[in-house]
N, C-alpha and C positions, 0 to 999 in steps of 0.2 A: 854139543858139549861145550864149546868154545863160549857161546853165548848165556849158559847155565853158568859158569863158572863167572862171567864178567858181571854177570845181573848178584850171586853171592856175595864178590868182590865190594860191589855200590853199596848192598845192603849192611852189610859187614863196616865199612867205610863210615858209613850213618850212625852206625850206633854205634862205631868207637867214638865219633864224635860227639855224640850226646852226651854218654859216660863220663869224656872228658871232661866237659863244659858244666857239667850238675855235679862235679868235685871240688870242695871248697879248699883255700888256697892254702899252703903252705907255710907260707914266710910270710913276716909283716915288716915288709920295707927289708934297707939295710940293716938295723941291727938284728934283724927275725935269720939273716943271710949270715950273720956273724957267730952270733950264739944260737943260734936254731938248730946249729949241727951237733954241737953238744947236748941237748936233751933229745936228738933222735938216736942221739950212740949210747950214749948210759940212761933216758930215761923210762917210766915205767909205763908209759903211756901207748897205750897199744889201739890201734883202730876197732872201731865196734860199731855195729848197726850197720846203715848204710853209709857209710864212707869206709867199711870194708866191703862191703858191696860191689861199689862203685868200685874201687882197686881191682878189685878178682876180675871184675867182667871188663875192666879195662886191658888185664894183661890177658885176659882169653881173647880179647878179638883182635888184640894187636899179631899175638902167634897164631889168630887164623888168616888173619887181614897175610900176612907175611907168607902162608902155606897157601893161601889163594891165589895170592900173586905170583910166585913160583908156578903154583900148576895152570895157570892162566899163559905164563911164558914157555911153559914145555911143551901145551896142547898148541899151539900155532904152528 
């Protein structure tokens, strides 16, 4: 069991990492860091394709990466 769960954990690990890393970026520089926060609070711009994709499957392996980890430290 213990070792089913740690081998999940790595695979889990891998592809949060991937996910991450083929998400393109955010901000451009300092001023993307200063007014960038104002067009993500009032603007209309909504993610689509894959880089909603990419978001969803990144917050799903993060809350299983999280619930692996847990059940990885309760089964020892």
């Amino acid at each position: 069991m213990q070792m089913a769960v740690n081998i999940l954990l790595v695979i889990d690990a891998l592809i949060m990492i991937v996910l991450i890393l083929l998400q393109s970026g955010k901000s451009a520089g300092l001023s993307g860091a200063i007014s960038g926060g104002a067009e993500q609070l009032f603007g209309k711009q909504k993610a689509r394709g894959i880089d909603l994709f990419l978001h969803r499957g990144t917050v799903v392996t993060g809350i299983l990466f999280f619930l692996l980890a847990f059940l990885s430290a309760y089964v020892i």
